[in-house]
N, C-alpha and C positions, 0 to 999 in steps of 0.2 A: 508437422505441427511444431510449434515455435514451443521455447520452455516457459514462458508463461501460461504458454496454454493448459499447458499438462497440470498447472497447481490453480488456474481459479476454475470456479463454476459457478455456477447461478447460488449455490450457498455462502458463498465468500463474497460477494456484491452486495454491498451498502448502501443504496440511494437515500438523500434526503436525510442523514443522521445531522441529528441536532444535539451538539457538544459545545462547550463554552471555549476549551483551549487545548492546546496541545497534550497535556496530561487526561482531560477530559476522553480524546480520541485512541490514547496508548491504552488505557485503562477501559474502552469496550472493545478494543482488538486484544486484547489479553483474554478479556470474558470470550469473546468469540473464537479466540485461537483454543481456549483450554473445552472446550468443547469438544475441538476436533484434535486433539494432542494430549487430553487428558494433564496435561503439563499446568501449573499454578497461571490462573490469573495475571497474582502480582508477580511471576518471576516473568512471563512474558512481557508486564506492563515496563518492568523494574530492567529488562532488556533497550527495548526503546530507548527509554529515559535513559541508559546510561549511553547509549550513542550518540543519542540527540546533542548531549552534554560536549562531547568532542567536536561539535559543528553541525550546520544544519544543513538536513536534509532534505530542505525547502530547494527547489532548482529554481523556482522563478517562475513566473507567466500563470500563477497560483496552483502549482502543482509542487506535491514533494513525496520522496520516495523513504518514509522513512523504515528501517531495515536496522537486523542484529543478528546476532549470532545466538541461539539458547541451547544452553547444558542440558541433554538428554532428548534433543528434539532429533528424530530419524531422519524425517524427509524435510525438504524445505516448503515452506506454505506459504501463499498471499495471498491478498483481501484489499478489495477497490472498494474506497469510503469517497461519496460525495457528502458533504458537507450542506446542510442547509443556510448555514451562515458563514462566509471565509473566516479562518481564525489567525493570529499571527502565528509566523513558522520563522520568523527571521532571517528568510530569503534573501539573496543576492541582490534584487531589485526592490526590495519592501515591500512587495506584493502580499496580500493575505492569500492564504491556502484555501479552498471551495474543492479539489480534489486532490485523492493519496492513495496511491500502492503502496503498502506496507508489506515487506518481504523480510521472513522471519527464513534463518539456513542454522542448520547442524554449527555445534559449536566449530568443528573444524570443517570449515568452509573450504570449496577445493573454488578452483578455475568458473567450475561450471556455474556456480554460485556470483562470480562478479562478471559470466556472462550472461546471466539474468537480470544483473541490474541493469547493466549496458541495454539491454534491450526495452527493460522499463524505458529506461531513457531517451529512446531513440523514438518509442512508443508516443509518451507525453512533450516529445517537443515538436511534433507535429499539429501544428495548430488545427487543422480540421477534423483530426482525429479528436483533440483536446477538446471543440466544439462540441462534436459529438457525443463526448465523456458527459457533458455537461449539461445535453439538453434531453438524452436517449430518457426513456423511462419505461422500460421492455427490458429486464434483466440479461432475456437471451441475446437481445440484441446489442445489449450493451456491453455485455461479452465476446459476443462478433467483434464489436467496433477494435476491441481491445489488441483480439487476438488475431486479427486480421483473416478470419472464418467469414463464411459464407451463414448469416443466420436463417 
């Protein structure tokens, strides 16, 4: 099982969320993450946005992984937001964003942590896979697609 796998599930899958912009999307992955982390809203939202701030997370081809470090968070957590409208992310190619892994790790982040994003990465630049992300509407399945499981 891959390390994505182990942190999403069919409750951390967002289809079809409708957000105006980038602060719009950090600010219901805070609401969603303090859910399951009991951790503030705004200090998850307030994460984001201050990474965002150092450059974008936007990788291109309308995908972006955006990610942070949060004080007092044990495990690390993600959450796959399709987008009903692409928003700007200020990607490399100018592309709007329509899908996001957002991967939230322990303030002190080891190894394993930026071998999670590597694998995002490796994940969303698979264009049939990306396809896939974007057209699935079967949560399990679009968890398969992700994690590269059998659904």
């Amino acid at each position: 099982m891959s390390g994505l796998a182990e942190l999403l599930d069919v409750k951390t899958i967002f289809l079809d969320v409708s957000i105006k912009d980038v602060e719009g999307l950090f600010n219901l992955a805070g609401q969603n993450f303090e859910n399951l982390t009991g951790l503030s809203a705004s200090q998850i939202s307030q994460c984001l946005t201050d990474r965002e701030k150092l450059g974008s997370t936007g990788l291109g081809v309308g995908v972006a992984i955006p990610h942070g470090r949060v004080k007092g968070l044990k495990q690390p957590l993600a959450g796959f937001y399709r987008l009903t409208k692409p928003i700007e992310f200020n990607a490399p190619d100018k592309e709007l964003v329509d899908v996001a892994i957002i991967l939230l790790v322990p303030e002190q982040a080891t190894q394993k942590h930026l071998d999670l994003l590597s694998e995002i990465a490796q994940i969303l630049s698979d264009g049939s896979r990306r396809d896939a992300l974007r057209h699935e509407t079967d949560s399990k399945k679009l968890l398969a697609t992700i994690t590269g499981q059998v659904a």
